[in-house]
C-alpha positions as CSV (number, residue, x, y, z in Angstrom):
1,X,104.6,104.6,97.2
2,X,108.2,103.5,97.0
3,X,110.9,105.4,94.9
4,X,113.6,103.4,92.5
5,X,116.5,105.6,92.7
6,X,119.0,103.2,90.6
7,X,120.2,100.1,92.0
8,X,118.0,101.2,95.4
9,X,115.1,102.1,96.5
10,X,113.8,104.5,99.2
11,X,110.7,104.2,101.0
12,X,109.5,106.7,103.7
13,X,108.8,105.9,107.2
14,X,106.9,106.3,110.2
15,X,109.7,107.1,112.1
16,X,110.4,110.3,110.1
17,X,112.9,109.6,108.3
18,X,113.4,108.1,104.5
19,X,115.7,104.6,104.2
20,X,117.4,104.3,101.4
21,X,117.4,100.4,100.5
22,X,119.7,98.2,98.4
23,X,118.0,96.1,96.0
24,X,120.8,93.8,95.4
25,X,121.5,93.1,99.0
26,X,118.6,93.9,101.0
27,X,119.6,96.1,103.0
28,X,119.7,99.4,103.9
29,X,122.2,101.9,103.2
30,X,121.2,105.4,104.2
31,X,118.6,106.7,106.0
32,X,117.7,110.3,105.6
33,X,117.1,112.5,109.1
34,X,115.3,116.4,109.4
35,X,111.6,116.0,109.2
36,X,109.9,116.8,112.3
37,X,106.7,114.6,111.5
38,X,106.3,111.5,109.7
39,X,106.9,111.2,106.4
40,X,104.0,111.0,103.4
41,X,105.7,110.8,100.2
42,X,109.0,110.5,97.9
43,X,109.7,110.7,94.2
44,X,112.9,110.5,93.0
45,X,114.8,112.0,89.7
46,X,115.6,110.0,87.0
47,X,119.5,109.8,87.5
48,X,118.7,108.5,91.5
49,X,120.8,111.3,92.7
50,X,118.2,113.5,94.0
51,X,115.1,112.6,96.1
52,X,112.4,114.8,97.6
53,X,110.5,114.0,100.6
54,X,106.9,115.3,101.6
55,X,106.1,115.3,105.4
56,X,103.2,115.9,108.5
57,X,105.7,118.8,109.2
58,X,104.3,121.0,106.5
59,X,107.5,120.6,104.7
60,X,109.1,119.5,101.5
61,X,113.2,118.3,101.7
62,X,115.5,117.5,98.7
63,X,117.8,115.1,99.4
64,X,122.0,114.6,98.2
65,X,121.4,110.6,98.5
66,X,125.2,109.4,97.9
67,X,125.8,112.1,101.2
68,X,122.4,111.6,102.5
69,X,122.7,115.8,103.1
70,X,119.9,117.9,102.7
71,X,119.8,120.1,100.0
72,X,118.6,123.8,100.2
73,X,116.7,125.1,102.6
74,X,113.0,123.2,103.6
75,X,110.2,124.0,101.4
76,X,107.3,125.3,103.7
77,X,103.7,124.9,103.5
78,X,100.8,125.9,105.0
79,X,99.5,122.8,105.9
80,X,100.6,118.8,105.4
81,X,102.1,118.1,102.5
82,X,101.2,114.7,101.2
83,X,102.1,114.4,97.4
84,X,105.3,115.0,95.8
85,X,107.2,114.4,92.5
86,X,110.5,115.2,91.1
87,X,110.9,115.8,87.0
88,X,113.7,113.3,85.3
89,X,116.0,116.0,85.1
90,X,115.6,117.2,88.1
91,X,114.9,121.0,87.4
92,X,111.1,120.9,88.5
93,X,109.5,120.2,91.8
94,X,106.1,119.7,92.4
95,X,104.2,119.5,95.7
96,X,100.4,118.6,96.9
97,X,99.4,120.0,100.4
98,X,95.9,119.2,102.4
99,X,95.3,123.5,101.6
100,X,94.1,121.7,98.3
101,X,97.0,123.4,96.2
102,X,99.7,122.2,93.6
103,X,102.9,124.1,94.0
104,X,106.0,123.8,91.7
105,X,109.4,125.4,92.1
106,X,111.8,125.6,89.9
107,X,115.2,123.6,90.4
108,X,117.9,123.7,91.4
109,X,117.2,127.3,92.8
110,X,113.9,126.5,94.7
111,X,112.4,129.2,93.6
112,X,108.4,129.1,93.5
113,X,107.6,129.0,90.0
114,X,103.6,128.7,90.8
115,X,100.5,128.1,93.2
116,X,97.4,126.2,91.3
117,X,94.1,126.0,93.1
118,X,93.8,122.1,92.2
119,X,91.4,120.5,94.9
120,X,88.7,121.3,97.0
121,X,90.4,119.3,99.5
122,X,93.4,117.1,100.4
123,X,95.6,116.6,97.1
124,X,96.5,113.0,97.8
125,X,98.8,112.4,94.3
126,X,100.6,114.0,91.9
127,X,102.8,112.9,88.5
128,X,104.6,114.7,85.9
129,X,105.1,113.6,82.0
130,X,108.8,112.8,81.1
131,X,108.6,116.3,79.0
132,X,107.6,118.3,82.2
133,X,104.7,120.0,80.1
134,X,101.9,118.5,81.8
135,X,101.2,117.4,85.9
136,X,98.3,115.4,86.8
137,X,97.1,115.5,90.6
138,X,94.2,113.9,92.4
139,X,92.3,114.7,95.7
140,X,90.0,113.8,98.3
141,X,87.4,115.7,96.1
142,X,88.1,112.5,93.8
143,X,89.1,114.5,90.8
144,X,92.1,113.7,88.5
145,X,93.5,117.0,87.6
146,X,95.7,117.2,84.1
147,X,97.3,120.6,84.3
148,X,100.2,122.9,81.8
149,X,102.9,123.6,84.1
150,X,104.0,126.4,82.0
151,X,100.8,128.7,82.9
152,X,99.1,126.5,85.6
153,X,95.7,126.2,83.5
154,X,93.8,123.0,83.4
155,X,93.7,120.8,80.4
156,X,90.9,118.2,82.0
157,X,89.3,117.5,85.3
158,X,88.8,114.3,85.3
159,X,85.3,112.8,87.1
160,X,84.4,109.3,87.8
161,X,86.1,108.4,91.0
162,X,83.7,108.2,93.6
163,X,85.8,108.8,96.9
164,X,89.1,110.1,96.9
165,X,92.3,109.2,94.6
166,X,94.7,108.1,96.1
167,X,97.8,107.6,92.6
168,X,98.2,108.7,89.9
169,X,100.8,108.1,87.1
170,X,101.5,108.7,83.8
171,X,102.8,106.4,81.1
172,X,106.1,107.0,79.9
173,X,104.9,108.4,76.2
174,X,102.1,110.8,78.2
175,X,99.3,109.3,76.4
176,X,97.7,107.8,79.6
177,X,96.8,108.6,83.2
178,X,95.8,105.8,85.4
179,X,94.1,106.9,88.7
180,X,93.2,104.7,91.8
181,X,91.0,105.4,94.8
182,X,89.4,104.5,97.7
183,X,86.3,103.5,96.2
184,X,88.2,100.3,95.1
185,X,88.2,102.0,91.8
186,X,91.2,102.0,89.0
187,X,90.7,104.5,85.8
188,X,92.9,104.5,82.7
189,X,92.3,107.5,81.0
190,X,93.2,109.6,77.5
191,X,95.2,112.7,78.2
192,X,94.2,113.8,74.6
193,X,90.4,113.7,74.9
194,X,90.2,113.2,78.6
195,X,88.1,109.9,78.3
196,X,88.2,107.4,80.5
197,X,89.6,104.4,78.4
198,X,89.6,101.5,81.4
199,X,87.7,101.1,84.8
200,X,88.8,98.0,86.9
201,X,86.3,97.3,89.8
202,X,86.3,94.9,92.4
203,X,87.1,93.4,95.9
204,X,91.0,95.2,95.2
205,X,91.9,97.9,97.4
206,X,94.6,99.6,94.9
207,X,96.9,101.6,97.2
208,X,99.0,102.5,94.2
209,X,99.5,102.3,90.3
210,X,102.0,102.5,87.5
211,X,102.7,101.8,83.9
212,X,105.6,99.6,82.9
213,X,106.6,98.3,79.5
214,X,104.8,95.6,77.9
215,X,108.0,94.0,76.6
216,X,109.3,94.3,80.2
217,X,106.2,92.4,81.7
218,X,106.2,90.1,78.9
219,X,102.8,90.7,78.1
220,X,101.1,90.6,81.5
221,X,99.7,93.3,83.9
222,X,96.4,93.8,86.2
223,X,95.9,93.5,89.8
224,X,96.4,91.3,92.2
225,X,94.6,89.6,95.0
226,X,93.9,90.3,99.0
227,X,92.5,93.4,100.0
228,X,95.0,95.5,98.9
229,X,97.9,96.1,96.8
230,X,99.5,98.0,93.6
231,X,98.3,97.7,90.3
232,X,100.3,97.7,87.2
233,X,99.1,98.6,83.5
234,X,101.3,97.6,80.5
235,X,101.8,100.4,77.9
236,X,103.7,100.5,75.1
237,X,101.9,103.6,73.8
């Protein structure tokens, strides 16, 4: 899934690198180079001055993006690393590798801050709330995961997907997860109780998901048509 950093946007690519990508112009403007494999994943802080990449390489890189330098040294995993998200402020990292564990680290330092045994497989997507108190990951095992990032214990594992998830994301006020998979399934769920508010069904193949502003959308949200593509859910709340 793409990463708004700003005015631009960076997307990974196949040819192991991530492009950094004016959205005024078109065009693009940096492209990030060290990964030895292709790339999985980016997230992005909230100022756009930070982005971490997630790669084949077993590896994790933060990126300067104005000097399109790499900041500290690589992250390391065990095995791919397909799932990662930066907090707003950029003083959390979090990371989801096919060993089926969450790890965070602690910014700007890099210091591991925990390991969570999340998934019995893959974890495919991960998502932190704007207050960095919860993290919400999904796997090949097709659970959502809501997790404290303080102590690593689980708040909710979340069943109803019935192959693997593929996003997640949170809405801005934390109230809601919404989870897709490859079961052509989309989930909307309650992060108080943990119930599954929304299930969306169909001949969409949701890649990806994410919450934007009612007011912003002017009302409208849902998926779209073909056999794939990114749904978006409306949320005020």
């Amino acid at each position: 899934m793409p990463s708004l950093v700003g005015s631009e946007m960076c997307i990974r690519d196949r040819d192991r690198t991530v492009r950094v990508w004016s959205l005024a112009s078109g065009e693009c403007e940096r492209v990030l180079r060290g990964h030895e494999r292709d790339v999985t994943s980016v997230s992005a802080d909230g100022a756009g001055d930070v982005v971490a990449s997630g790669s084949y390489d077993r590896t994790v890189r933060l990126w300067r993006v104005r000097s399109a330098s790499q900041l500290l040294e690589p992250f390391v995993h065990p095995r791919t690393v397909r799932a990662v998200t930066l907090s707003v402020d950029c003083t959390l990292l979090a990371s989801g590798c096919d060993d089926g564990a969450v790890r965070t680290w602690a910014l700007p330092d890099g210091v591991q801050a925990r390991v969570i045994a999340a998934h019995d497989s893959w974890v495919r997507a991960l998502a932190l709330s704007a207050d960095r108190r919860l993290l919400v990951s999904g796997g090949n095992d097709g659970l959502v995961g809501v997790w404290r990032v303080a102590d690593g214990s689980r708040v909710h594992a979340l069943n109803g997907h019935s192959r693997e998830v593929r996003s997640v994301a949170l809405s801005l006020s934390g109230r809601h997860i919404v989870s897709t998979s490859g079961g052509r399934t989309t989930r909307v769920w309650a992060v108080d109780t943990g119930a599954c508010t929304l299930v969306e069904t169909g001949g969409l193949r949701p890649t990806c998901a994410a919450f934007v502003s009612a007011r912003a959308a002017a009302g409208g949200g849902g998926g779209g048509g073909g056999s794939s593509g990114c749904l978006l859910y409306t949320s005020d709340a």
